[in-house]
Each structure stands twice: as C-alpha cells, then as structure tokens.
MIDRENTI-961245 format. One record per residue (C-alpha): x, y, z. Coordinates in Angstrom, 2 decimals, always signed. Example, Ala and Ser with C-alpha at 12.3 -4.5 7.8 and 13.67 -1.06 7.14 Angstrom:
residues 2
         X         Y         Z
    +12.30     -4.50     +7.80
    +13.67     -1.06     +7.14
end
This chain:
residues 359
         X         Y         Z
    -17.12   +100.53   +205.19
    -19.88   +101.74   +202.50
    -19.10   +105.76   +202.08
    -22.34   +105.70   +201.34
    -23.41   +105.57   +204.64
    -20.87   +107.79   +206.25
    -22.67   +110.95   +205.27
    -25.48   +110.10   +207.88
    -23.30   +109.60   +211.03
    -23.36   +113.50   +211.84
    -27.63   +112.59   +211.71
    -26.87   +109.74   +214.21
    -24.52   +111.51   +216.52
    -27.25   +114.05   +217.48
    -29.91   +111.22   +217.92
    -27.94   +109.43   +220.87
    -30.48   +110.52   +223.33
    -32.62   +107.49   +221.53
    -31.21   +103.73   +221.04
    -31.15   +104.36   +217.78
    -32.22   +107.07   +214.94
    -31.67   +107.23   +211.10
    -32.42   +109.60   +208.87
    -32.04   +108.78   +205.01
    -31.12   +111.40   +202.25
    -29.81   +111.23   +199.09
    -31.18   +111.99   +195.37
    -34.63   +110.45   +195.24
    -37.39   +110.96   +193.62
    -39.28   +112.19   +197.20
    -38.77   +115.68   +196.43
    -38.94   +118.17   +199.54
    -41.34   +117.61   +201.86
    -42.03   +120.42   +204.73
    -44.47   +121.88   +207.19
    -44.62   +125.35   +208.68
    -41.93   +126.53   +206.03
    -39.29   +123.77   +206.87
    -38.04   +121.89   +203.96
    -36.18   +118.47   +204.30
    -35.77   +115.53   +202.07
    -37.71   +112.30   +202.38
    -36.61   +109.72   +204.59
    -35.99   +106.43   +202.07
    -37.59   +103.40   +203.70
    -36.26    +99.87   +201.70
    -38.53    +96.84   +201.78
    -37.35    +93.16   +201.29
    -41.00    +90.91   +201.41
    -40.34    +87.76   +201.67
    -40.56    +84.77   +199.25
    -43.65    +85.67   +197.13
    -44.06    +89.26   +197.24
    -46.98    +91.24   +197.61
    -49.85    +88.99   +196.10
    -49.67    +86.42   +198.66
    -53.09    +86.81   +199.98
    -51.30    +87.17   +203.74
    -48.00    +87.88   +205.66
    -46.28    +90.01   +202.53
    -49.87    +91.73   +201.71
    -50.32    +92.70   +205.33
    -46.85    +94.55   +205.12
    -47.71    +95.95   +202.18
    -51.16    +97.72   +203.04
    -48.95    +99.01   +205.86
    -46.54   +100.63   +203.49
    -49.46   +102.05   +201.30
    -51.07   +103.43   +204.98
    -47.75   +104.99   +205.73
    -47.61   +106.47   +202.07
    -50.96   +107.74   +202.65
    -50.04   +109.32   +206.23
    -46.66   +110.65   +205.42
    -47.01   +111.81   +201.47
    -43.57   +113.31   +200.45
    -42.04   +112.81   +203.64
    -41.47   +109.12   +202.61
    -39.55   +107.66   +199.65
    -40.48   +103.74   +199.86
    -39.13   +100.85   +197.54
    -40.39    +97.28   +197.61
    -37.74    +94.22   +196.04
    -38.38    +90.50   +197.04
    -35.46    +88.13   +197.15
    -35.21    +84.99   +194.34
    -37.07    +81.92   +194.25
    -35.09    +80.17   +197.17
    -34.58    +83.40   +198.93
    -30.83    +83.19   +198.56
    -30.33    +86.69   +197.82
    -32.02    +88.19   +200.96
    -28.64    +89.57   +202.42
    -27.79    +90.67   +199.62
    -30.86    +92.88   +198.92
    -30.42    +94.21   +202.53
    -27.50    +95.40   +201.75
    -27.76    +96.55   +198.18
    -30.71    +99.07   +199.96
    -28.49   +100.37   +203.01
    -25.37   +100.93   +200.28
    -28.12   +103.08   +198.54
    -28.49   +105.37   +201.75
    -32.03   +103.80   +202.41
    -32.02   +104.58   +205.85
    -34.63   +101.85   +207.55
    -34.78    +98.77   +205.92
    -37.34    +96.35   +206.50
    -36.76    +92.95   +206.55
    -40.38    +90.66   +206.05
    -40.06    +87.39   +207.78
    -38.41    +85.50   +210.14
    -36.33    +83.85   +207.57
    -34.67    +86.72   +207.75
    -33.27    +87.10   +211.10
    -29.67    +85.77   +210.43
    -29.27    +87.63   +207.77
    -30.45    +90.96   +209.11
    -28.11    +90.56   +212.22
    -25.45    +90.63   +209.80
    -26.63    +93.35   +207.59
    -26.87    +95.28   +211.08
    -23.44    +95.00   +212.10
    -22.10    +95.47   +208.70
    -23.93    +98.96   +208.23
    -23.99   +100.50   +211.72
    -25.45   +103.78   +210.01
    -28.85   +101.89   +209.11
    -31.60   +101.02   +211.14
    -32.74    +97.46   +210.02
    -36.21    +96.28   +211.12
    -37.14    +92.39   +210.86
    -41.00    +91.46   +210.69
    -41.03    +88.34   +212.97
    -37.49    +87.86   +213.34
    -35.34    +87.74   +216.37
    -31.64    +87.69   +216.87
    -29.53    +88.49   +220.23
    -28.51    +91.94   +218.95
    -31.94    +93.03   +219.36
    -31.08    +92.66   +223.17
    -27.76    +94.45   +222.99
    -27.48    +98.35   +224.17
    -27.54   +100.96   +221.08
    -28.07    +98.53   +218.48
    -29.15    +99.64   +215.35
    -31.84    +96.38   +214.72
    -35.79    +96.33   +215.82
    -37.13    +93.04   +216.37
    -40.76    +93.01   +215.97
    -42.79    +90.22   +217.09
    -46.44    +89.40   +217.39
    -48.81    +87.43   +219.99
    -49.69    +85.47   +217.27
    -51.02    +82.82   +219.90
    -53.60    +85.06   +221.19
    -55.07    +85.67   +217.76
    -55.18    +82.17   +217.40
    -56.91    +81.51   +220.97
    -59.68    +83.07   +218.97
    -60.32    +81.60   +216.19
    -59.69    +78.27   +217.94
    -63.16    +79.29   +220.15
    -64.80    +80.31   +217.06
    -63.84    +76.73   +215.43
    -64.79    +75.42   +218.67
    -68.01    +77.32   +218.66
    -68.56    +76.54   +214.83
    -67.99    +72.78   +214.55
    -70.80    +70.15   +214.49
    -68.99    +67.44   +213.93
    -66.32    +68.06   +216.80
    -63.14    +67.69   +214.96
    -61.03    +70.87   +213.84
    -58.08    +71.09   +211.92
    -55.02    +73.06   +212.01
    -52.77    +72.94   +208.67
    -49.11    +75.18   +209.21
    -46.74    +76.36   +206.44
    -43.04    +75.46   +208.00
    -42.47    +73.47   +210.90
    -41.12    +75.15   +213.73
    -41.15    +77.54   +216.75
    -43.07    +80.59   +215.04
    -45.95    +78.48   +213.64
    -46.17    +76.37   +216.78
    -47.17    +79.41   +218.65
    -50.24    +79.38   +215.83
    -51.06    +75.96   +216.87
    -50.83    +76.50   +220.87
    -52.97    +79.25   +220.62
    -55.61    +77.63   +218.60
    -55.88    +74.09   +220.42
    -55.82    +76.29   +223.46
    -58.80    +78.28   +222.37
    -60.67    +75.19   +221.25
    -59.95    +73.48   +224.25
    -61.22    +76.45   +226.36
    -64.59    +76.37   +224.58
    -64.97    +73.15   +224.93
    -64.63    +72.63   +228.93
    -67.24    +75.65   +229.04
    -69.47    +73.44   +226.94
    -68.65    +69.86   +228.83
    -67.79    +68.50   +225.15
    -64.91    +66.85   +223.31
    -63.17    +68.56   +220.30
    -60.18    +67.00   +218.55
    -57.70    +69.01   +217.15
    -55.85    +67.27   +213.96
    -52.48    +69.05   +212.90
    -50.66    +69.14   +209.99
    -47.52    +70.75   +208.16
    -46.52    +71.47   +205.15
    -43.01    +71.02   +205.36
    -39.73    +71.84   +206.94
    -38.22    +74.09   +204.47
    -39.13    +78.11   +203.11
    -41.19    +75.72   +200.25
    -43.94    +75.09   +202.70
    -44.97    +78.67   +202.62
    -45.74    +78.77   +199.07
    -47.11    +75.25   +197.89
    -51.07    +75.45   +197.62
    -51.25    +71.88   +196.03
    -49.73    +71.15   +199.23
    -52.09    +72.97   +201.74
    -54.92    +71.13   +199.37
    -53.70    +67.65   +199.88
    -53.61    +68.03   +203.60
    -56.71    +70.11   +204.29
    -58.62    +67.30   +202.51
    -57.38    +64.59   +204.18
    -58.45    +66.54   +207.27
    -61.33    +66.70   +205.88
    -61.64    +62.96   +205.40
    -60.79    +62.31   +209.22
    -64.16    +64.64   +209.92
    -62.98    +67.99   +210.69
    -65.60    +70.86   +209.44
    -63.26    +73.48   +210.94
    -59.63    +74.42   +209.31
    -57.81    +76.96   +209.98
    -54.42    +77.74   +208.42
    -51.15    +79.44   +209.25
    -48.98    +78.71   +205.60
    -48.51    +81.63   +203.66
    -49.56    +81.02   +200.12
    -49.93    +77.35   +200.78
    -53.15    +78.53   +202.83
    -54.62    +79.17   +198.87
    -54.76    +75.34   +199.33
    -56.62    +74.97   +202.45
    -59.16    +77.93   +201.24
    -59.75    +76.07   +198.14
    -60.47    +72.59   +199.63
    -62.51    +73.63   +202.04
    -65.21    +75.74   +199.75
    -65.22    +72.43   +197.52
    -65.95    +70.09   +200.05
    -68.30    +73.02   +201.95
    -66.43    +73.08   +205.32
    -65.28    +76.17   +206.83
    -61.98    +77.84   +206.66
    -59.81    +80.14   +209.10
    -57.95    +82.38   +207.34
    -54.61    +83.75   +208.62
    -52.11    +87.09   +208.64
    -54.80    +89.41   +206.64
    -58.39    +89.23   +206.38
    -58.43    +86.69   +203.30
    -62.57    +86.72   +202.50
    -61.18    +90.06   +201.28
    -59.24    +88.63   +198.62
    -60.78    +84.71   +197.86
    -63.38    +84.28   +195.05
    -67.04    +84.42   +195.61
    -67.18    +80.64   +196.11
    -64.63    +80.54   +198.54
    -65.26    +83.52   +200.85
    -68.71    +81.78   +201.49
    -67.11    +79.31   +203.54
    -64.09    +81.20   +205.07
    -65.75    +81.56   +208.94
    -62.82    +84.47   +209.98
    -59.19    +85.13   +209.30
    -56.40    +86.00   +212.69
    -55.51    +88.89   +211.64
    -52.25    +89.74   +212.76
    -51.75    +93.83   +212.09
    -48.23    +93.45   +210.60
    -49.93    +96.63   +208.77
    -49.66    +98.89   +211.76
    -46.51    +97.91   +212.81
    -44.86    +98.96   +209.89
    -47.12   +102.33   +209.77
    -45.83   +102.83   +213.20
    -42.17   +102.11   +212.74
    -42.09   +104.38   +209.30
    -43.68   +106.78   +210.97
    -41.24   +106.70   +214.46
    -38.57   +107.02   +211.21
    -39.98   +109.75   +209.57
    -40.05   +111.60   +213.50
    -36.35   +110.62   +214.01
    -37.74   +108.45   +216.85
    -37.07   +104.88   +215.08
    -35.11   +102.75   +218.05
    -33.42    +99.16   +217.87
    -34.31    +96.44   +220.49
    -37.97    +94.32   +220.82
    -41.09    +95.71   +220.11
    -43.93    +93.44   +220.82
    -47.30    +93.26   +219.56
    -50.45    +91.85   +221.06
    -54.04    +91.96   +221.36
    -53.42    +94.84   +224.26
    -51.37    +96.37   +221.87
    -53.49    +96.55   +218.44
    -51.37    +94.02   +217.21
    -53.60    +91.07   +216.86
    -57.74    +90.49   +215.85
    -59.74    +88.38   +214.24
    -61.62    +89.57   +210.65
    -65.06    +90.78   +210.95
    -66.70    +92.08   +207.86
    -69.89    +91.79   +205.66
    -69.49    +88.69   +204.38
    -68.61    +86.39   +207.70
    -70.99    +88.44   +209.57
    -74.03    +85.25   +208.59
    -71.19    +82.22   +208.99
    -70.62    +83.99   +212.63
    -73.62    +84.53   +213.93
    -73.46    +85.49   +217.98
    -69.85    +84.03   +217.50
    -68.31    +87.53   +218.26
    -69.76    +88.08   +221.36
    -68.04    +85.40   +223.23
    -64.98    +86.46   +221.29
    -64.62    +90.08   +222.19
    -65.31    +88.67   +226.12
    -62.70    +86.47   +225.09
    -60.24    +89.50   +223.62
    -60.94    +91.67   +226.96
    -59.99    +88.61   +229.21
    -56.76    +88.01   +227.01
    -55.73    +91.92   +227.02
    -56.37    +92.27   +231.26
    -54.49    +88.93   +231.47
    -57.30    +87.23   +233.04
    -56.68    +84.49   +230.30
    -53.07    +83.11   +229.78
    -52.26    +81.89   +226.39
    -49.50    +79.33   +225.96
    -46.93    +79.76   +222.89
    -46.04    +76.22   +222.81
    -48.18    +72.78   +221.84
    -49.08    +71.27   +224.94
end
C-alpha cells in the first residue's frame, strides 16, 4: 500500500460517523487557510477531465467553471490541480492514481469512461475519496465505500429542448446527432423525442425525429468533421431543428447548422457563450446540465469533512439540469420559455414522467 496515504487514516478513523471523509495534507502550495484563529492546511482536490480538456466548449468546461466557482468560494482552503489523460485516454488509471499517491485527497474523475477505472483506483487507495462525473460502478452501492457516483437527469434536460425544437420547427422534422453510442447518450435521445413528441400531441401535429451517432468508440466525442457530416445530411432530410449531445464533435453540428441557417441545440454548457458571432445566431438553447455545481458542492462537502461515497443524483428538482437562457437566444425563443418553465415545474412535482430509454 502507498505510505503516502497512510498518514490520513487517523483523519478517516474520526470521520466514521459519515460513509466516507478525506482530508488531504501534505506540502502544497495552499498555504494555511483559517477562520476564527484556526489554521489548517488546504484540502488538495485532483482533477482528471476527460479526453480533450478544458476547451471543449461542454462536458470538461462545465467541470471546470465548477472548479474555478469552488476556487472562488473556498480561496486557500482548496489546493486544486487539473491533468487530462493521452490522446486515447489510456492513461486515465494511471493519472488517478499518480494524484491519490500524491496525498490528493478527492479525486475527480470526468466522464463515464471512467468508471472502471475509478472502481479500481478506489479499492486500491482506500484512504482517497474518488468521485466519477457520470460514471457508475457497483461499489458505489456498497456500505463505507470510499467512491461517489454522480449522475445527472440528463433526460429531463433534454425533454426540454425537445419541446422547444418541437415548438421551433416549421418544417416538422428535428434532428438529434449523439457523440458515442450507448446507454448514457440514449437517455439524451429519450428525453428529447419524448419532449418533441409531447409538444406535438398538444398541437395535433406530426414531428419526426431523425437520429444519428457519431460512433461507437471515445473518438466520437471529439470528431467535429464528423458531427458536420451528419448534421448536414440531417439537414438534407428537412430537419430545421438539431440538437446535439457529442462533446467536441457538437463543434460540427454548431457549425453546419449556422451555414445552412437552421437552428442548433447546444448541450452540457451554455455553448452561444462560447460559438462565434455567426454561429450563436442560430444556436436556439443549450441543456445545460450543471456538472458545475456538482463539483462546487462535492469540493465544498470535502473542504467540510462531509464528502461521502455512494450515488448522488442530479435533476431538474435538484439544480442539476436547465436549459440556457441568455441575451442572445432571448429573440430565437420568443414565448418559448413560458411553456418550458410549465414544463420544468411539471417535471420537478413529477406530474410529467420522463423515460431514459428510446422508445
């Protein structure tokens, strides 16, 4: 075992009132940190993004406005540092690892391509608490296990922008374009066809839904060219309405769109933010899903010695999911966000079921 980590097992013995608590130490760079005369080094939180770093446009820059938020909110209490893995992502385990042998004392893990490897990481250094973004493995469900699995309702997110593509179209096709093809994305696409299918009963109309991936490997979340080719052939088959769940491949989608003036539904973080000036003009909203505030809230449950293992969930209900609203949609929207926020209260009081799964 790491000697490393034995120094913080005296930390964890007195935390076994929670499921799990870790408190890192060591010489950083954090300084002390105090408040009403205490003094106590920061707690080290390690990062591993996922393929692409921050500068994706979505699911790694989401994480990484929430580390800036916690910076902001706990100043020298925190000592953060931010890798990503190698081109293929080979190295992920070993960059979870590399942090806990360093005494970083949560380590974040950002993406669900991660969930083997995290599981393993866990079990290897019982003295670190190891938090996946998306991920799930069955040690989450185990008693006084030291990983968090944190998941999102990404389907209700998408339930609305599928009624604002719904609500948006003219020419009654939509299109949905995912990164990889599997049970996390699919969740995307059930919520979306079964917003635009909920829109449309309430209007006695019609809307097809076309659907497309990019691929069945890590790749698809980082190919634009990719999320180009297929957003345009959508485009050819009459949809007006695209939105995208694909990572950096979305950059694709965004682009086609604007050129062939259809709109665009961006995903993970509010991406008119970050598009050109051509491009946010035709990008109708993003689903925002708040990986932001979950990693706030889990740094800052760290930094209070609360930090516990298990499944932590979040929804609409729960802050965890919205859709983007800001001053340069607010036109393209129109009296869209009305029905939405109906929409978002029906969701949250569970008035308004929203499948995971393709029908």
């Amino acid at each position: 075992m790491r000697g490393v980590r034995g120094v913080r097992v005296g930390a964890l013995i007195l935390a076994l009132g929670l499921v799990v608590a870790a408190c890192g130490g060591g010489d950083d760079e954090g300084g002390d940190a105090g408040t009403g005369g205490d003094t106590a080094e920061a707690k080290q939180v390690g990062v591993v993004y996922d393929i692409g770093g921050r500068g994706d446009q979505s699911f790694n820059d989401s994480a990484g406005a929430g580390l800036d938020a916690a910076k902001q909110e706990q100043g020298s209490k925190v000592e953060i540092k931010e890798i990503e893995p190698n081109a293929d992502g080979s190295n992920r385990k070993e960059l979870l690892d590399s942090l806990a042998d360093e005494g970083y004392g949560l380590v974040f893990g950002i993406g669900f391509l991660f969930s083997e490897d995290i599981a393993k990481s866990a079990t290897e250094s019982p003295d670190t608490t190891f938090a996946v973004i998306d991920g799930f493995a069955d040690s989450c469900l185990e008693k006084d296990q030291n990983l968090l699995c944190i998941g999102f309702k990404e389907e209700e997110g998408s339930f609305l922008v599928g009624a604002a593509a719904a609500l948006k179209t003219e020419s009654n096709t939509v299109g949905f374009v995912g990164g990889l093809e599997g049970d996390l994305i699919k969740k995307f696409q059930a919520g979306y066809e079964a917003g635009v299918k909920y829109i449309a009963d309430q209007e006695g109309k019609q809307v097809k839904v076309l659907v497309d991936y990019a691929g069945n490997t890590p790749e698809a979340f980082r190919n634009p060219a990719k999320g180009k080719e297929l957003a345009l052939k959508q485009i050819g088959q009459g949809a007006d309405v695209i939105y995208h769940a694909s990572g950096g491949t979305g950059a694709g989608v965004i682009s086609a769109a604007a050129s062939k003036q259809v709109y665009a539904i961006g995903v993970d973080s509010d991406q008119s933010l970050t598009a050109s000036e051509a491009e946010r003009k035709w990008i109708l909203t993003s689903m925002l899903k708040r990986v932001d505030n979950a990693v706030q809230q889990t740094i800052g449950a760290y930094v209070g010695g609360t930090v516990a293992g298990g499944i932590q969930t979040f929804g609409l209900k729960e802050g965890g999911i919205d859709y983007a609203q800001n001053e340069y949609n607010k036109e393209l929207l129109g009296d869209i966000p009305t029905t939405l926020d109906e929409l978002k209260q029906k969701i949250a009081d569970g008035e308004i079921k929203v499948p995971d799964k393709p029908a």
